[in-house]
C-alpha positions as CSV (number, residue, x, y, z in Angstrom):
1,X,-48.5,36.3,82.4
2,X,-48.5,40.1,81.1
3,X,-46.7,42.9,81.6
4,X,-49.0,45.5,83.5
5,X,-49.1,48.8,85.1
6,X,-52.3,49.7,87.7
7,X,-52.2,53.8,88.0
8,X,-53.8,54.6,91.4
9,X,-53.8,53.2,94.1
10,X,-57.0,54.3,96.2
11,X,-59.5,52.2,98.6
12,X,-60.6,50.2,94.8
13,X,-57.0,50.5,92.8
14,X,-55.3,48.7,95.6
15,X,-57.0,45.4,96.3
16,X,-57.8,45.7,92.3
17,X,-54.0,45.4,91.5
18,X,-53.3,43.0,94.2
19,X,-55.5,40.9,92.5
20,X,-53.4,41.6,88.5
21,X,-50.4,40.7,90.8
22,X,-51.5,37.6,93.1
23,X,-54.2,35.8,91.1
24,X,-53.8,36.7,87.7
25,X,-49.9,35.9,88.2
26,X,-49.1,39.4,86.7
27,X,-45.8,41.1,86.6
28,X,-47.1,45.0,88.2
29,X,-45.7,47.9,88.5
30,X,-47.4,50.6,90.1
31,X,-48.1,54.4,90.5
32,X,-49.8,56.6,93.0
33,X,-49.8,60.1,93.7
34,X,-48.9,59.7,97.0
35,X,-46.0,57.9,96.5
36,X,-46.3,56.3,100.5
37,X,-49.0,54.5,99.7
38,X,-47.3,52.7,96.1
39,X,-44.5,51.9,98.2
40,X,-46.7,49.7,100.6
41,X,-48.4,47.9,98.0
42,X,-44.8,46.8,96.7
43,X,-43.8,45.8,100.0
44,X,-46.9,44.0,100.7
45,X,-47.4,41.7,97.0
46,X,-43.8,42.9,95.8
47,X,-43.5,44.2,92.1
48,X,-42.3,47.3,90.5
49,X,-43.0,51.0,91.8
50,X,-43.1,54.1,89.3
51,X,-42.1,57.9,90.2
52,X,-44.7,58.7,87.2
53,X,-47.6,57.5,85.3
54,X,-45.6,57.6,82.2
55,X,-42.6,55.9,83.7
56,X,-45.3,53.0,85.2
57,X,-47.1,52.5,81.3
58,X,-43.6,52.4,79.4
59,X,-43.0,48.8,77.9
60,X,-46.2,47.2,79.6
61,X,-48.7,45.3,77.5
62,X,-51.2,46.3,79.5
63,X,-52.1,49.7,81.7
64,X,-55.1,49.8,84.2
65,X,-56.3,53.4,85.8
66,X,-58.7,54.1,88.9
67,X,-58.5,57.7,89.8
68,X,-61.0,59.9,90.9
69,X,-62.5,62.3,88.1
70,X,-62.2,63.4,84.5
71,X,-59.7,65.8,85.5
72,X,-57.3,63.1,87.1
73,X,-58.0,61.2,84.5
74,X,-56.8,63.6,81.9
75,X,-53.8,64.2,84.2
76,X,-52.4,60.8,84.5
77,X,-52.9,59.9,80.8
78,X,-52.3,63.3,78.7
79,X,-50.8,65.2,81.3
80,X,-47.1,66.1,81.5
81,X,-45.5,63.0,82.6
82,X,-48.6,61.0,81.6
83,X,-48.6,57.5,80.2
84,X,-50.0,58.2,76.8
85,X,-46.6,59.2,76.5
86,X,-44.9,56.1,76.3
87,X,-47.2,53.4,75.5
88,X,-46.2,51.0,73.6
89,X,-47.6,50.5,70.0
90,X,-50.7,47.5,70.2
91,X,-50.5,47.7,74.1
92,X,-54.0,48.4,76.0
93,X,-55.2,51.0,78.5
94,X,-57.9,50.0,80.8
95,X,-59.8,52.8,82.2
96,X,-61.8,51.4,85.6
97,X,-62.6,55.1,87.1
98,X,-66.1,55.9,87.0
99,X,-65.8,59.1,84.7
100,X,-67.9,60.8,81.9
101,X,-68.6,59.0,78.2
102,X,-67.0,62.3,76.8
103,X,-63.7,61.8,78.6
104,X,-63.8,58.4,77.5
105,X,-64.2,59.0,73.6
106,X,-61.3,61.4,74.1
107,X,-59.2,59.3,75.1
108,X,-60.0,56.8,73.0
109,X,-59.1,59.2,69.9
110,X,-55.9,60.0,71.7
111,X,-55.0,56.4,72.2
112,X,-56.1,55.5,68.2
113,X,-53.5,58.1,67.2
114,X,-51.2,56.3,69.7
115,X,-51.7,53.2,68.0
116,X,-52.7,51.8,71.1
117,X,-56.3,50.1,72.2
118,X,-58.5,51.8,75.0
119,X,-61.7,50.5,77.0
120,X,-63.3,52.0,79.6
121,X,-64.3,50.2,82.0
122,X,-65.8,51.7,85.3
123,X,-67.2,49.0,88.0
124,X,-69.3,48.3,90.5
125,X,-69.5,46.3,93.8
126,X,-67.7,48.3,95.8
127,X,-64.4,48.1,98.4
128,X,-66.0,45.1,99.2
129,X,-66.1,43.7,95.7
130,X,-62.8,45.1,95.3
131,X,-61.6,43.4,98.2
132,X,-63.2,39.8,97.3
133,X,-62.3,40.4,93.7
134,X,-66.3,40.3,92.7
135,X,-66.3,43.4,91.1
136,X,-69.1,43.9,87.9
137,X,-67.2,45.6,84.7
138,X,-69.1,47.5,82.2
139,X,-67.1,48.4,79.2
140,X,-66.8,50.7,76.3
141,X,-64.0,49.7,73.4
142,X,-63.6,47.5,70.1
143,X,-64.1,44.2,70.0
144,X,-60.7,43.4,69.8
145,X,-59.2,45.0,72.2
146,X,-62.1,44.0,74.8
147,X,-60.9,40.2,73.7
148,X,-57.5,40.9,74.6
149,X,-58.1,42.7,78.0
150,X,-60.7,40.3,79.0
151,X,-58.5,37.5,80.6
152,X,-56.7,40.0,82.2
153,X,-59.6,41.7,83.3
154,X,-60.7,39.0,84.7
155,X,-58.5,38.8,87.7
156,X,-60.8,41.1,90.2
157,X,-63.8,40.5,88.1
158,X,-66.5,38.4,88.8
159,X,-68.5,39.9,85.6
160,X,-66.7,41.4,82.5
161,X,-69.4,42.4,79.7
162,X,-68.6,44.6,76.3
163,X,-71.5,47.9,76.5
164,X,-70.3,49.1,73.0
165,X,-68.1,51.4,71.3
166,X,-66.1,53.7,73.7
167,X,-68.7,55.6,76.2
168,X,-70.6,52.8,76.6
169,X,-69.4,51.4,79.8
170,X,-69.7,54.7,81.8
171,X,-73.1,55.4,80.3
172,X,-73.9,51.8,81.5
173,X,-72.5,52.4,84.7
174,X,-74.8,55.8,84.6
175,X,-77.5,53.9,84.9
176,X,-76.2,51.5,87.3
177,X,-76.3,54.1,89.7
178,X,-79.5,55.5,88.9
179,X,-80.8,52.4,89.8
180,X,-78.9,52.4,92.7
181,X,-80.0,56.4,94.0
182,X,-83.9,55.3,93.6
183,X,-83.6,51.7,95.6
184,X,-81.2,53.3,98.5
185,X,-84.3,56.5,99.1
186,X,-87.4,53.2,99.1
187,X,-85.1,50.9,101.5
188,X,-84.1,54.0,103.9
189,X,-87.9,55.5,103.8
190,X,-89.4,52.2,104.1
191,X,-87.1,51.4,106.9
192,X,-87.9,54.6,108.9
193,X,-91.4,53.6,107.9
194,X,-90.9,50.8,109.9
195,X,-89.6,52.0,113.0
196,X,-92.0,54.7,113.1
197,X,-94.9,51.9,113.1
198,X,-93.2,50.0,115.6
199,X,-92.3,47.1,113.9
200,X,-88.9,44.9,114.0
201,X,-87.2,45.7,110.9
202,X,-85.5,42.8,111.4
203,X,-88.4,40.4,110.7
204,X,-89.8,42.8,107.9
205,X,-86.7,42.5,105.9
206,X,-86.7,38.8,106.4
207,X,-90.0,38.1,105.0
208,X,-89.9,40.8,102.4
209,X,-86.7,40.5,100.4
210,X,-87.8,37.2,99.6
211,X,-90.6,38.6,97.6
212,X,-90.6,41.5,94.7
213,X,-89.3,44.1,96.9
214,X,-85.7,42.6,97.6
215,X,-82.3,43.9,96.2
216,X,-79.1,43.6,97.3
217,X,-79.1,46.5,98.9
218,X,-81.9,45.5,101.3
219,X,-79.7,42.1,101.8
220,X,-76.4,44.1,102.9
221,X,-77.3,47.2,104.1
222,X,-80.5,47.0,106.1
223,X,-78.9,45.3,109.6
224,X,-75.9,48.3,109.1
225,X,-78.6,50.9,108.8
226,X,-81.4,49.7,111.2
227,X,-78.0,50.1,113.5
228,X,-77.3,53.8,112.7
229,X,-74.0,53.1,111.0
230,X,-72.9,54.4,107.9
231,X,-69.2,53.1,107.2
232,X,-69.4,50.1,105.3
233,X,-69.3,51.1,101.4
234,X,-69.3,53.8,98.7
235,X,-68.9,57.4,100.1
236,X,-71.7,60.1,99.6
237,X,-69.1,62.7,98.2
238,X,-68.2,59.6,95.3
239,X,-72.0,59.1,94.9
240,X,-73.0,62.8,94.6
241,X,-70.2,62.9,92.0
242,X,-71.6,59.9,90.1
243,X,-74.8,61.2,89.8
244,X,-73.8,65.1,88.6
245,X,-72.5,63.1,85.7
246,X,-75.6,61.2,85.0
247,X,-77.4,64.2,85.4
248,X,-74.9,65.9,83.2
249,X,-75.1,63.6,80.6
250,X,-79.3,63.4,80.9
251,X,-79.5,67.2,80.0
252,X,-77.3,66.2,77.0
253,X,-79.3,63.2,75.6
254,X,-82.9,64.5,76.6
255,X,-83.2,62.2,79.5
256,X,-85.9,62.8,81.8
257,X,-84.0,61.8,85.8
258,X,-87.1,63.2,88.6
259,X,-86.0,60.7,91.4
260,X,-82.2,60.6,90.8
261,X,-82.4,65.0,90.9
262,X,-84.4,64.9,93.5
263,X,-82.2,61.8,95.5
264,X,-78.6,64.1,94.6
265,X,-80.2,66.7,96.0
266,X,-81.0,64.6,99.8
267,X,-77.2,63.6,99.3
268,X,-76.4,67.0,99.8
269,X,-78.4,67.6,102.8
270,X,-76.9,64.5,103.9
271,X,-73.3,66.3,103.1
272,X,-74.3,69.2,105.3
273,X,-75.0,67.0,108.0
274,X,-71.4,65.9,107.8
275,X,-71.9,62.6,106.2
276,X,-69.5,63.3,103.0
277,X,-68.0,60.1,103.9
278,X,-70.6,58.2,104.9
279,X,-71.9,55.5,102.7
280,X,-74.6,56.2,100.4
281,X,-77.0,54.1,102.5
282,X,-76.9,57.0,105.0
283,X,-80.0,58.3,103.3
284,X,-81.8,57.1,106.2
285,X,-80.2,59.4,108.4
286,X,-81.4,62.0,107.0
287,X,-85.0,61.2,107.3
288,X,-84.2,60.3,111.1
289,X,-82.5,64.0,111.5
């Protein structure tokens, strides 16, 4: 059992430090911006509740964040009241928001001169894998510390793999979801394909994602689509954020990104349609606009 703090609380941080508490058998104290929301999680797995990220990270061996940018990132580690404050000397901050590699090396520097490990270590698998405790792990860090996080890690994890030095796990989530950008456009257009040529997409899927076209997202996502409904994952504002940093990132390492450009972009127009919080599978509805 380790001491551990989880800073934010959103629809991933939650179930992610339920899991530190309940199945890893960590002691957790938590922080949130909205304070509300920390106090529920206490009542509902019990644990300790911080007024600030500095007061959450102080004396814990441990400290796991999952906000929503670089920004907030910078706020609840070097910002007044932020943990890097009070972390204790050989303790270990575990970064899981999806932010940019350059935020992450910065914070890595800051945490070296703290005398204190960092990884970052952004996932994927969404609320779901959240939820289930499934989630994939990409992470950037030493050796070291990446050996000494990893059992704790492990707790809402289902994979845990070391990218690199610190960058490494949000560049490999980068292209995690430019993968994912290119496969949600083929399964919406061939979808609407579909039902424009009269066929039960139903059966299609069946035979097809048993063969070289199938993904997971074809496995989860095809039945909510075919049904028009767009609330079961990853919101369009999160993905169109995701993908400005890969772009981002692609203009500074020479990258060459056509089809995830050109997919931000029909995020956008699915944005305008009022889909900012529909998930990212609602590509389809823009084709059937």
């Amino acid at each position: 059992m380790a001491k551990v703090a989880f800073l934010g609380l959103g629809v991933m941080g939650y179930p992610m430090a339920g899991h530190l508490k309940n199945k890893g058998g960590h002691e957790v104290t938590v922080y949130n911006r909205t304070a509300e929301k920390a106090a529920k999680w206490v009542e509902e797995h019990g644990g300790g509740l911080a007024s600030t990220p500095a007061a959450a990270a102080e004396g814990q061996d441990f400290v796991f964040s999952c906000v929503g940018n670089d920004d907030d990132l910078r706020s609840v580690t070097l910002g007044e009241d932020g943990a890097f404050a009070t972390m204790k000397k050989g303790a270990v901050f575990i970064d899981n928001t999806t932010a940019s590699a350059e935020v992450a090396r910065e914070l890595d520097a800051a945490a070296k001169a703290g005398g204190f490990g960092f990884l970052d270590a952004p996932v994927s698998g969404g609320q779901a894998g959240a939820e289930n405790g499934v989630l994939t792990v990409m992470v950037g860090g030493e050796q070291a510390t990446f050996d000494k996080a990893k059992p704790v890690i492990d707790a809402y994890a289902r994979m845990v793999g070391l990218m690199g030095p610190a960058g490494a796990g949000q560049l490999t989530k980068m292209i995690n979801q430019i993968c994912i950008a290119g496969l949600v456009q083929g399964l919406a257009e061939g979808i609407h394909f579909g039902k424009k040529a009269g066929l039960d997409i139903d059966n299609v899927i069946d035979v097809i994602s048993k063969g070289a076209a199938g993904s997971w997202q074809m496995e989860n996502r095809h039945k909510t689509m075919n049904a028009g409904k767009y609330d079961f994952g990853f919101a369009v504002d999160w993905m169109r954020k995701d993908l400005g940093i890969c772009l981002a990132e692609a203009d500074r390492n020479g990258a060459k990104l056509p089809v995830t450009a050109l997919v931000d972009q029909f995020y956008k127009d699915v944005q305008a349609m009022g889909g900012r919080r529909w998930d990212t599978s609602s590509l389809l509805a823009r084709l059937e606009k």
